[in-house]
CHARMM internal coordinates of N, CA and C (Angstrom, degrees):
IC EDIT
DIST 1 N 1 CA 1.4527
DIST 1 CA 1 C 1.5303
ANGL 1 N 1 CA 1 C 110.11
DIST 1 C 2 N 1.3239
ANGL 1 CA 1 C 2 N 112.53
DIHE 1 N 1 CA 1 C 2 N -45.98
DIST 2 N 2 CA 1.6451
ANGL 1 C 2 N 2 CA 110.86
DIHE 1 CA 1 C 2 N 2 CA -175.50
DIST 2 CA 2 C 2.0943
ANGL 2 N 2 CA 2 C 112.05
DIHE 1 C 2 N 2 CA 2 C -73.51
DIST 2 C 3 N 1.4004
ANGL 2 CA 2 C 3 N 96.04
DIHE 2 N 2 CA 2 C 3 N -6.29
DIST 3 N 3 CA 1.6704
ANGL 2 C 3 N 3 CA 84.10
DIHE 2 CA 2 C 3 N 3 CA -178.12
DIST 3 CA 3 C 1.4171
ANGL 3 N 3 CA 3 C 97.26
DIHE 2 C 3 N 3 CA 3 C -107.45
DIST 3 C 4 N 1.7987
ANGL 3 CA 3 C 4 N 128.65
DIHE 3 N 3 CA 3 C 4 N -0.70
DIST 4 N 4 CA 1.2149
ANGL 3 C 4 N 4 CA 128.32
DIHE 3 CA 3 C 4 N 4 CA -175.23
DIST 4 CA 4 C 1.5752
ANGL 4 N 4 CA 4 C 85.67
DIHE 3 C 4 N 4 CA 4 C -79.90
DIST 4 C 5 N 1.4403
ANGL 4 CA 4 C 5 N 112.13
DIHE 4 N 4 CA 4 C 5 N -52.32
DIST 5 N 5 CA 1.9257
ANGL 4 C 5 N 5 CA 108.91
DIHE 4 CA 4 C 5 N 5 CA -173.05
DIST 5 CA 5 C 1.7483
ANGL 5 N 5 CA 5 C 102.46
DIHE 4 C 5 N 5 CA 5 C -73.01
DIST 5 C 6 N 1.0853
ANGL 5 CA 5 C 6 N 124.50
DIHE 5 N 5 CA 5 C 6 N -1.32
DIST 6 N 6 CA 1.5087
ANGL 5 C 6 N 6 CA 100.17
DIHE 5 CA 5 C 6 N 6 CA 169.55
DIST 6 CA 6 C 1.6008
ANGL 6 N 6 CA 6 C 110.33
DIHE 5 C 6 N 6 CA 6 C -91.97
DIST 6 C 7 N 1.3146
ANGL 6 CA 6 C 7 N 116.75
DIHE 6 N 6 CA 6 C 7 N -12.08
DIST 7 N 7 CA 1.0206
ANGL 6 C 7 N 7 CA 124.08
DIHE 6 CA 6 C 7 N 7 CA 169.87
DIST 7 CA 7 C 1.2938
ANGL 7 N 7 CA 7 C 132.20
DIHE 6 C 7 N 7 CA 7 C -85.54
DIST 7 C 8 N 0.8930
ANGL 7 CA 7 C 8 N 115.70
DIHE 7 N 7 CA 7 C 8 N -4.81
DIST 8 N 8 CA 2.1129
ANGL 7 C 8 N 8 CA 140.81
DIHE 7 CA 7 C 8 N 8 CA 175.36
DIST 8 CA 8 C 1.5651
ANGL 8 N 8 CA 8 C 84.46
DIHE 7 C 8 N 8 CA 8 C -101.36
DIST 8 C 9 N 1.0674
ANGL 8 CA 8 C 9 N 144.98
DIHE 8 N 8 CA 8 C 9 N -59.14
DIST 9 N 9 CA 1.3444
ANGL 8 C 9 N 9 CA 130.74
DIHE 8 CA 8 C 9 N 9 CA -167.50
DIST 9 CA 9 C 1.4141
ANGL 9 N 9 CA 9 C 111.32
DIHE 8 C 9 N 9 CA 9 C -73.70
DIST 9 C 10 N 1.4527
ANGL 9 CA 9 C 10 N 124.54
DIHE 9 N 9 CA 9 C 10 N -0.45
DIST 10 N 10 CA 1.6452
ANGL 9 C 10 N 10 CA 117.00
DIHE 9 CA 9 C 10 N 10 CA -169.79
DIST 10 CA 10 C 1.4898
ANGL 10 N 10 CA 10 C 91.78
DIHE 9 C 10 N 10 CA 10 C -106.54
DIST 10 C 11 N 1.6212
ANGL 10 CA 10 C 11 N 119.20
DIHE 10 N 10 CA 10 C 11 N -36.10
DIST 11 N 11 CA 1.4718
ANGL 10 C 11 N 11 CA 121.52
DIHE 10 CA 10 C 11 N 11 CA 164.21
DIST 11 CA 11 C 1.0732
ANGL 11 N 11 CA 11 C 131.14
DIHE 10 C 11 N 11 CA 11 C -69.29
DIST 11 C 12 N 1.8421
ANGL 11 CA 11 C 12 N 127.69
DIHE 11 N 11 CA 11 C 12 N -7.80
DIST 12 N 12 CA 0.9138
ANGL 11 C 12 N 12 CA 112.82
DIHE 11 CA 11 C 12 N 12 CA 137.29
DIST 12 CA 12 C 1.2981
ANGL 12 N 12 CA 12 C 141.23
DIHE 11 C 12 N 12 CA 12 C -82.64
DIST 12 C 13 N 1.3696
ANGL 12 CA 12 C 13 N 121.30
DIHE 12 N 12 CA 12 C 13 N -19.21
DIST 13 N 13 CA 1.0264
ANGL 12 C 13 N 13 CA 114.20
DIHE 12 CA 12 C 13 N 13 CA 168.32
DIST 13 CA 13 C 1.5816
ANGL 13 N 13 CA 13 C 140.25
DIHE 12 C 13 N 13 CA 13 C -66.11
DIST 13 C 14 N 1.9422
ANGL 13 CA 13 C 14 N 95.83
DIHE 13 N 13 CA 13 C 14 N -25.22
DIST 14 N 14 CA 1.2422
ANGL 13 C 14 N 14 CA 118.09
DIHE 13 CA 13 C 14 N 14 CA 166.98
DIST 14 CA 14 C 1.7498
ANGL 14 N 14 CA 14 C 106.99
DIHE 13 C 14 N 14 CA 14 C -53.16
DIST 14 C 15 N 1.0079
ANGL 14 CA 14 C 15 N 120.61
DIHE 14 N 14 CA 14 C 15 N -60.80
DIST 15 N 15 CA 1.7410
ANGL 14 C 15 N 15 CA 142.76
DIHE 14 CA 14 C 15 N 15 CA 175.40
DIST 15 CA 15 C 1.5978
ANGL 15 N 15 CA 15 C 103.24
DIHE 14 C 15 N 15 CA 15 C -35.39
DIST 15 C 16 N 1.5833
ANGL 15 CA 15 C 16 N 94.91
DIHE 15 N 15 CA 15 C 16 N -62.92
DIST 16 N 16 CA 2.1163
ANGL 15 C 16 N 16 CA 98.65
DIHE 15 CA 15 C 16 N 16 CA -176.97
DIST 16 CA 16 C 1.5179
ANGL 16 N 16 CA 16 C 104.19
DIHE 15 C 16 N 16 CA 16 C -62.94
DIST 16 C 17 N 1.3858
ANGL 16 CA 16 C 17 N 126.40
DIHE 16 N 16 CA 16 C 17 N -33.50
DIST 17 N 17 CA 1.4860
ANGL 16 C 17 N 17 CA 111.30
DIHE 16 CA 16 C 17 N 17 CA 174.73
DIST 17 CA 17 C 0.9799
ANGL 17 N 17 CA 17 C 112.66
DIHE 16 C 17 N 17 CA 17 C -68.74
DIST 17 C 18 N 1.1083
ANGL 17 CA 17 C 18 N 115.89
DIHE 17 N 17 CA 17 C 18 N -72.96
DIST 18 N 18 CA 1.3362
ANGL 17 C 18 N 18 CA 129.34
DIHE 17 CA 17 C 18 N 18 CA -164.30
DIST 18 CA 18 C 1.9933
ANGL 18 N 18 CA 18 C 121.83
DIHE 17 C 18 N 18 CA 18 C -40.88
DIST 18 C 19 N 2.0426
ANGL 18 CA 18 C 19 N 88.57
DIHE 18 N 18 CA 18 C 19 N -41.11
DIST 19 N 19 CA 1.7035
ANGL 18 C 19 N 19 CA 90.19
DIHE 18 CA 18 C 19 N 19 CA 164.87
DIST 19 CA 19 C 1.2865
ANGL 19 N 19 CA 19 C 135.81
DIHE 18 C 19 N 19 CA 19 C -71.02
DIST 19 C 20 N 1.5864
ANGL 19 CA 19 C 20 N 109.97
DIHE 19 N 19 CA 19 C 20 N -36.87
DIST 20 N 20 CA 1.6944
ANGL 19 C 20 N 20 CA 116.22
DIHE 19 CA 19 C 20 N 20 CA 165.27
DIST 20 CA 20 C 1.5572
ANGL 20 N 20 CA 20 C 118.65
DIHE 19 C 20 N 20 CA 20 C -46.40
DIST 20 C 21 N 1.6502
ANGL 20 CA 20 C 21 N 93.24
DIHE 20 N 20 CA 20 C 21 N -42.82
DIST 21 N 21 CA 2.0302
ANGL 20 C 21 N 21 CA 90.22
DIHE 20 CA 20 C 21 N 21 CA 177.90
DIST 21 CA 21 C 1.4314
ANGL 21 N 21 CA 21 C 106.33
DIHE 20 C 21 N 21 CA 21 C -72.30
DIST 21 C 22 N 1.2216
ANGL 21 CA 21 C 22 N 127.43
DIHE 21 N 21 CA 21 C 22 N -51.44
DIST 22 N 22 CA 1.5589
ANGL 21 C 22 N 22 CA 95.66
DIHE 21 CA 21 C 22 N 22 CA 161.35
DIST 22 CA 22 C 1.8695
ANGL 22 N 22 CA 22 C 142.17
DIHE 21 C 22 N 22 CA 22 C -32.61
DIST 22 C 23 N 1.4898
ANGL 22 CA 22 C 23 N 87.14
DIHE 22 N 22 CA 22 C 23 N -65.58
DIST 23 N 23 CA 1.6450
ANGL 22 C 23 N 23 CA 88.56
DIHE 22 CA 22 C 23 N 23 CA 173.43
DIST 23 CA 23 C 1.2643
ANGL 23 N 23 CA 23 C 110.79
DIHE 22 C 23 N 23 CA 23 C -80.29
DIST 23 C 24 N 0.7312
ANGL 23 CA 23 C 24 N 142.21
DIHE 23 N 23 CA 23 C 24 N 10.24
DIST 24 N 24 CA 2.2181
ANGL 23 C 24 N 24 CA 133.17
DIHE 23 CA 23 C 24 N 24 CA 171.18
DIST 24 CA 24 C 1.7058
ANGL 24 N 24 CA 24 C 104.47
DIHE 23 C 24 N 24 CA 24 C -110.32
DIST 24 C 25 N 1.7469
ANGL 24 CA 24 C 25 N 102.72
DIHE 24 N 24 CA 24 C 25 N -47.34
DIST 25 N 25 CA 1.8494
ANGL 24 C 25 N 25 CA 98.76
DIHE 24 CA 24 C 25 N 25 CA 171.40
DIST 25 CA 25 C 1.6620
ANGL 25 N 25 CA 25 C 123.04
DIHE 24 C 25 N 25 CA 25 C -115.42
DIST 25 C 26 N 1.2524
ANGL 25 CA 25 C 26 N 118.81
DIHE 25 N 25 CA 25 C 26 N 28.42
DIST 26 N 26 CA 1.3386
ANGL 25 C 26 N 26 CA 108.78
DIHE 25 CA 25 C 26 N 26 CA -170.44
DIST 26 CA 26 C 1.1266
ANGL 26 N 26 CA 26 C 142.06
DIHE 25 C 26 N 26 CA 26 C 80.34
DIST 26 C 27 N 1.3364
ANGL 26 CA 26 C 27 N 93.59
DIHE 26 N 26 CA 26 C 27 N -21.18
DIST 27 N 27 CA 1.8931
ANGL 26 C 27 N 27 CA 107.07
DIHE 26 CA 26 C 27 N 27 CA -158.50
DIST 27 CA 27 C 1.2078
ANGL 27 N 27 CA 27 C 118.93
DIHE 26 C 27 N 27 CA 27 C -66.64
DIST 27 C 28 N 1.3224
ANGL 27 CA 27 C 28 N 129.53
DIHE 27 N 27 CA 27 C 28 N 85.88
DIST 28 N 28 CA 1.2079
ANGL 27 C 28 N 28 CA 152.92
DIHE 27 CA 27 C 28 N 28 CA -179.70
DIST 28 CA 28 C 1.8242
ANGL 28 N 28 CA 28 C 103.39
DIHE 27 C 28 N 28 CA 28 C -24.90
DIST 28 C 29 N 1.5819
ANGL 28 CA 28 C 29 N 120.83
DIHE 28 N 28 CA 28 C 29 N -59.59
DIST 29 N 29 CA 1.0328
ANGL 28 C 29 N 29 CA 128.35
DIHE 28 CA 28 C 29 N 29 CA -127.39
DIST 29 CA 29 C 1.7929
ANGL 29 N 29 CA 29 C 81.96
DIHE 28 C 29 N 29 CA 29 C -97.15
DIST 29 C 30 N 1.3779
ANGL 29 CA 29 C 30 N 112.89
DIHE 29 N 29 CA 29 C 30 N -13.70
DIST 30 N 30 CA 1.5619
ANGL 29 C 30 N 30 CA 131.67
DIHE 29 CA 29 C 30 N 30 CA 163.12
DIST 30 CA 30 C 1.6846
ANGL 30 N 30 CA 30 C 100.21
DIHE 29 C 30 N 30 CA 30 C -46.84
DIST 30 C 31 N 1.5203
ANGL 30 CA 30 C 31 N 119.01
DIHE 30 N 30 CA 30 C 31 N -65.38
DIST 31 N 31 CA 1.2199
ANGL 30 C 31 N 31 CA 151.56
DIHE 30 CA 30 C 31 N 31 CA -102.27
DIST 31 CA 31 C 1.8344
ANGL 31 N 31 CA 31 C 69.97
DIHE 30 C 31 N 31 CA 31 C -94.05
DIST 31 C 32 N 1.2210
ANGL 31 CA 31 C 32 N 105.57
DIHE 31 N 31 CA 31 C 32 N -52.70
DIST 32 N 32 CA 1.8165
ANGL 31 C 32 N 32 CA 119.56
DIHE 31 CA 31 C 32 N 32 CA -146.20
DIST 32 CA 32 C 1.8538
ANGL 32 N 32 CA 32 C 92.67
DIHE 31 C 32 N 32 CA 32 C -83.26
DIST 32 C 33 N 1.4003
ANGL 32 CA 32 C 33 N 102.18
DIHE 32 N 32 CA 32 C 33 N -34.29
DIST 33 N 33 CA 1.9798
ANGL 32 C 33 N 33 CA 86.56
DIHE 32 CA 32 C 33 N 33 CA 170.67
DIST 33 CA 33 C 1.5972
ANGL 33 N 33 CA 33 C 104.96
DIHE 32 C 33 N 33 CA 33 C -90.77
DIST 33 C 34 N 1.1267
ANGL 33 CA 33 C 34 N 109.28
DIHE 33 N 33 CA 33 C 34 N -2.79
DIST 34 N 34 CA 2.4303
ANGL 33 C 34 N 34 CA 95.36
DIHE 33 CA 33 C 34 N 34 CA -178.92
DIST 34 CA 34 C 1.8620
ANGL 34 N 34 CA 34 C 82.60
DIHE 33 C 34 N 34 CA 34 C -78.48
DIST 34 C 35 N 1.3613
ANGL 34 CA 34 C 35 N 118.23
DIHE 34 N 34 CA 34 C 35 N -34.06
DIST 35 N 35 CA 1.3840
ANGL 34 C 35 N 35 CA 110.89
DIHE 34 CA 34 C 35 N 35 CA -158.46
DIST 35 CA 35 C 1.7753
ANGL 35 N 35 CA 35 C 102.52
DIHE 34 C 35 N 35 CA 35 C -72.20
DIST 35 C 36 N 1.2907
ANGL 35 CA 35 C 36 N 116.34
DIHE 35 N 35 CA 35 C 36 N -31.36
DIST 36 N 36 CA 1.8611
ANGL 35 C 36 N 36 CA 125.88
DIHE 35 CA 35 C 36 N 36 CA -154.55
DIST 36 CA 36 C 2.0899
ANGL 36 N 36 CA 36 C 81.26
DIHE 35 C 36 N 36 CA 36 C -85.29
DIST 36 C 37 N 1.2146
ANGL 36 CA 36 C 37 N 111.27
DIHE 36 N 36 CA 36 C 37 N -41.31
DIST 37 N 37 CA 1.2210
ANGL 36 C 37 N 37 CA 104.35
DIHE 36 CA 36 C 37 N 37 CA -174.44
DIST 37 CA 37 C 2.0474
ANGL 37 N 37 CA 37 C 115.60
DIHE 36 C 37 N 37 CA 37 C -66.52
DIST 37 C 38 N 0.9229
ANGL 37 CA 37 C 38 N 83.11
DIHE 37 N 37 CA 37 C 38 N -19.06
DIST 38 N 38 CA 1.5306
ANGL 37 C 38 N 38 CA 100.29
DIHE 37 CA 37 C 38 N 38 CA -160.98
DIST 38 CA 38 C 1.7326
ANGL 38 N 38 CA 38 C 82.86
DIHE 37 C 38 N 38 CA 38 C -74.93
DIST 38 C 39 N 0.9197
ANGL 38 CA 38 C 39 N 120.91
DIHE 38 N 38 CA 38 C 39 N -38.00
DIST 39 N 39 CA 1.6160
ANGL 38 C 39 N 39 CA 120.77
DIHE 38 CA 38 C 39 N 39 CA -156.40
DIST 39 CA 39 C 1.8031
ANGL 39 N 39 CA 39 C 85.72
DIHE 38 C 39 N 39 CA 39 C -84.29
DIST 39 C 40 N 1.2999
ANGL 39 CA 39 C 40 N 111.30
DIHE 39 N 39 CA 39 C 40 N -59.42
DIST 40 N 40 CA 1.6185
ANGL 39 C 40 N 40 CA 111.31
DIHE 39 CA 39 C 40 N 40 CA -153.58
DIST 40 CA 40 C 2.0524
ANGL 40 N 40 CA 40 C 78.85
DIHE 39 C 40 N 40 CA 40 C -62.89
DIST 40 C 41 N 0.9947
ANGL 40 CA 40 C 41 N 147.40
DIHE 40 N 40 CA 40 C 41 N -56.10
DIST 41 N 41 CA 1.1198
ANGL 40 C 41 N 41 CA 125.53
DIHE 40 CA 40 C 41 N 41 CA 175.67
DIST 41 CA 41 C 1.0034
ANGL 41 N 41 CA 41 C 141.83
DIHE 40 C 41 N 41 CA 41 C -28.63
DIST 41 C 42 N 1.5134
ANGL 41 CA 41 C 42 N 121.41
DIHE 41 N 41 CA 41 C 42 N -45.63
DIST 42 N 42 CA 1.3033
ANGL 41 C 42 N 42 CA 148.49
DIHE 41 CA 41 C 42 N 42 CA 145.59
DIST 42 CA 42 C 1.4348
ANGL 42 N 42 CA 42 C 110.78
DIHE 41 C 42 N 42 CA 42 C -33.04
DIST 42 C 43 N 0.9682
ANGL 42 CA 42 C 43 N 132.92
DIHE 42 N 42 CA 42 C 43 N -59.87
DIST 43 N 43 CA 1.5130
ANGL 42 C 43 N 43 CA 131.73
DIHE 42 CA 42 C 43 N 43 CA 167.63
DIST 43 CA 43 C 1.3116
ANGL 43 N 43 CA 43 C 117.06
DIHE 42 C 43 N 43 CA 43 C -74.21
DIST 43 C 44 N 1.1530
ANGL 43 CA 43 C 44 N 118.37
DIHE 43 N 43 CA 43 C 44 N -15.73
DIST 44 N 44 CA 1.8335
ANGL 43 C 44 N 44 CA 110.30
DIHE 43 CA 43 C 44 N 44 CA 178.49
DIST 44 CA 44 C 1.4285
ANGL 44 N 44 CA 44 C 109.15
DIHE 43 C 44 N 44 CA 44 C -86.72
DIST 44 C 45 N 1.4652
ANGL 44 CA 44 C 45 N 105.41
DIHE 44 N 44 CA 44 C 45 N -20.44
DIST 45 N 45 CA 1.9523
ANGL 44 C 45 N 45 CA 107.24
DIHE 44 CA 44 C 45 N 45 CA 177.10
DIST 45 CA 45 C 1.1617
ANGL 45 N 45 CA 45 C 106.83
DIHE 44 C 45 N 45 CA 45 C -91.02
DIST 45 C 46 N 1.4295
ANGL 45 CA 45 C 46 N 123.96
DIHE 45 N 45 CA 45 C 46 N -30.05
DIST 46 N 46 CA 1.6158
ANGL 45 C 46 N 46 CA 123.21
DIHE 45 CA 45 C 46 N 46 CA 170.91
DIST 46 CA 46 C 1.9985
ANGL 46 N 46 CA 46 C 96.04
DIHE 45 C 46 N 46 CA 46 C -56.47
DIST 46 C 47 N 1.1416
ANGL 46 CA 46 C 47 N 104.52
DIHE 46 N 46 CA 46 C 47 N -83.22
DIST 47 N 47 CA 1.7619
ANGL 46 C 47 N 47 CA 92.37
DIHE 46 CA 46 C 47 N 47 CA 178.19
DIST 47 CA 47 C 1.3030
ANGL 47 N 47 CA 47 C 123.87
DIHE 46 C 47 N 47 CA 47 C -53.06
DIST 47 C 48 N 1.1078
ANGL 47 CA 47 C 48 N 150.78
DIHE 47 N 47 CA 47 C 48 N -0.07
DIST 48 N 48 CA 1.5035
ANGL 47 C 48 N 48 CA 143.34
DIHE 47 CA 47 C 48 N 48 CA 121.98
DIST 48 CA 48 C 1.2668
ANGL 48 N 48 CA 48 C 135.30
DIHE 47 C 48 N 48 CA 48 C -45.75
DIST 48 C 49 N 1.3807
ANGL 48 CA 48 C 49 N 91.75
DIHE 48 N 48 CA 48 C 49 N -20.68
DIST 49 N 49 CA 2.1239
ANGL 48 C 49 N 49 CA 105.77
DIHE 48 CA 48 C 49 N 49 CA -171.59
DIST 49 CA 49 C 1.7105
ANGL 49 N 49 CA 49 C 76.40
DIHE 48 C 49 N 49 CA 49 C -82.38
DIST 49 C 50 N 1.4081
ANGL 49 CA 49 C 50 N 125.36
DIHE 49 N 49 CA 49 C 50 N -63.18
DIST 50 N 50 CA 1.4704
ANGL 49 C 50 N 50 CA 114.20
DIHE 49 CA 49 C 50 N 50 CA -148.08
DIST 50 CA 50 C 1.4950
ANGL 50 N 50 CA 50 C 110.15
DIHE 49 C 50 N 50 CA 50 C -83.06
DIST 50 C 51 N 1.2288
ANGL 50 CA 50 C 51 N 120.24
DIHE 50 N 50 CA 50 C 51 N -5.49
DIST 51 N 51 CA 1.5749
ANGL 50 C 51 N 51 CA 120.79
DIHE 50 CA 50 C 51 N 51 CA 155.07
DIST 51 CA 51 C 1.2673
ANGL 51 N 51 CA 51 C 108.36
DIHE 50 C 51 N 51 CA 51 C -79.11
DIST 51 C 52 N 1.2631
ANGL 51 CA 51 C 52 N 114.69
DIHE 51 N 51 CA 51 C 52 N -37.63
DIST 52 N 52 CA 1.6465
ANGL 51 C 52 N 52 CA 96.68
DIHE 51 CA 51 C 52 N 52 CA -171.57
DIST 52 CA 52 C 1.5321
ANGL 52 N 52 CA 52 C 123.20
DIHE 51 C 52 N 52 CA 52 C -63.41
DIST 52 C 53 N 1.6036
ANGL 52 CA 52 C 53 N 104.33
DIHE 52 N 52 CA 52 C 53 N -23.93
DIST 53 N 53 CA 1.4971
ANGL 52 C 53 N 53 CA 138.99
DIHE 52 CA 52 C 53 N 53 CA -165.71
DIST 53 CA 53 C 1.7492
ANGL 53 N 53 CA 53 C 108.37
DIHE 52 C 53 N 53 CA 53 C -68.39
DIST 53 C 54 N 1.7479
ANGL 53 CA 53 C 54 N 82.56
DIHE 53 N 53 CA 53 C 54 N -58.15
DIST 54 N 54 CA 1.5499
ANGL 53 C 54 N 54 CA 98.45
DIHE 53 CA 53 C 54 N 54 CA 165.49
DIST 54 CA 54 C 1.7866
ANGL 54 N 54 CA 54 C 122.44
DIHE 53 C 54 N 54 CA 54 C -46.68
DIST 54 C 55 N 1.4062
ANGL 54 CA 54 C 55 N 99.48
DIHE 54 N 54 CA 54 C 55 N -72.83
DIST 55 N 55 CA 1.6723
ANGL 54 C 55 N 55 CA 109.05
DIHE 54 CA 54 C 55 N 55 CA -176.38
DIST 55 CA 55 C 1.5808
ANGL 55 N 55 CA 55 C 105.15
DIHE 54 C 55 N 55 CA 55 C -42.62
DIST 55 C 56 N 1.3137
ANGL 55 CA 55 C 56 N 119.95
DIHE 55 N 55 CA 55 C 56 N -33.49
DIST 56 N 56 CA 1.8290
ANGL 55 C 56 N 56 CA 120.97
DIHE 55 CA 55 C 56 N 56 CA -146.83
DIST 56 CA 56 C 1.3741
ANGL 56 N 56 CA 56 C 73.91
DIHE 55 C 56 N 56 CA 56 C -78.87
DIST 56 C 57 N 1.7099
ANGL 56 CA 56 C 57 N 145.67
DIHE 56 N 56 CA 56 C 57 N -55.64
DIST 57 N 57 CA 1.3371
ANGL 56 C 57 N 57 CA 138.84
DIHE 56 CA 56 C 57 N 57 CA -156.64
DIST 57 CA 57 C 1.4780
ANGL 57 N 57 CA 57 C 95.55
DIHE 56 C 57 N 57 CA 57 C -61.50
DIST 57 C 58 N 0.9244
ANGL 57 CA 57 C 58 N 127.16
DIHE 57 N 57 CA 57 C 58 N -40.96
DIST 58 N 58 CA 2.1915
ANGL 57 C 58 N 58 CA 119.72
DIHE 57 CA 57 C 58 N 58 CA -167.87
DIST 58 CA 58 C 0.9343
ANGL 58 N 58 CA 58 C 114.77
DIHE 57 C 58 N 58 CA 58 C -95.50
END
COOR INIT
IC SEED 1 N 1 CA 1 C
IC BUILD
């Protein structure tokens, strides 16, 4: 559980960089990893929801 949340926190942070350099410099090529992160995030909170779901039952 604690390396599933260190890993939601490295994708977000990947996401907050990566999106500011888009919106402050343009940087397109920014634009295309805030987006790849955004997805692997998307799946790291989906598998956190169902561990978390799990543990709360035991």
């Amino acid at each position: 559980m604690k390396n599933l949340v260190d890993q939601i926190n490295a994708q977000i942070e990947a996401f907050q960089v990566n999106a500011a350099a888009q919106v402050e410099k343009g940087n397109k090529a920014a634009g295309t990893r805030a987006r790849k992160a955004a997805l692997e995030l998307s799946k790291l909170l989906k598998e956190f929801r169902k561990v978390s779901v799990e543990e709360a039952k035991n």
